[in-house]
N, C-alpha and C positions, 0 to 999 in steps of 0.2 A: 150742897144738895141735901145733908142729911137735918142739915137745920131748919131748913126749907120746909123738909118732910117733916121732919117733928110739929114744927109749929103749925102745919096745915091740916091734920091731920085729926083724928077723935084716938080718945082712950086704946080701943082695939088697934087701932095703924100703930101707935105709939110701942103697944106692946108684941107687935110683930117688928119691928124695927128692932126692937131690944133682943127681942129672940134670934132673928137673924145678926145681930152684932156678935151675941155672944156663941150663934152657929161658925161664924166667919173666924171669930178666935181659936174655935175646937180645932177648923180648917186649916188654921195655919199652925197650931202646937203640932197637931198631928203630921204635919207636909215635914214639921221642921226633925219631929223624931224620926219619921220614917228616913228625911235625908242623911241622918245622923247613925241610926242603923245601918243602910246601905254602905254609907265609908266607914263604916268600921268593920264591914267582912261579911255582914246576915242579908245581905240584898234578897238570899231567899225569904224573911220571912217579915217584908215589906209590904206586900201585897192589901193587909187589911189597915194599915196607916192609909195607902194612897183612895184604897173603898171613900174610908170616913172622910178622907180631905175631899172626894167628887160630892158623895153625896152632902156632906156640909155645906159647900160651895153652893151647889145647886138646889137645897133649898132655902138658903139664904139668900140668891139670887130670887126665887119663886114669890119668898116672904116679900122682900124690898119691891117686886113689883106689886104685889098682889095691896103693899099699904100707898103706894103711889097712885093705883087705883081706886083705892078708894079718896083720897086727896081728891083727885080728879071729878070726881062723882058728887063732892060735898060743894064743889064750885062749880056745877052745874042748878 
């Protein structure tokens, strides 16, 4: 899918792809400290790991459609 999307896509889709890749990385560094704080005894002060891993996720999610759509649009 993501090769798909690259190759279909213009300059701007490409570099929303990239941006949301590198968003989805933030997401999972951060999902992985915050689990790693948690077993180690600070579960309180977890709370802004799990923030940045929603909002990462979800606009990396926003990004990946929003260059799908345009794909979509350029093959019309």
């Amino acid at each position: 899918m993501w090769r798909q999307l690259l190759e279909h896509t213009d300059q701007l889709g490409r570099t929303m792809v990239a941006v949301a890749g590198t968003l989805l990385a933030v997401a999972v560094v951060s999902f992985v400290y915050g689990v790693i704080r948690a077993s180690t005894g600070y579960a309180s002060t977890t709370l802004p790991f799990w923030i940045t891993t929603m909002i990462c996720a979800v606009l990396a999610g926003a990004l990946v459609y929003g260059a799908s759509r345009r794909v979509d649009q350029r093959h019309r």
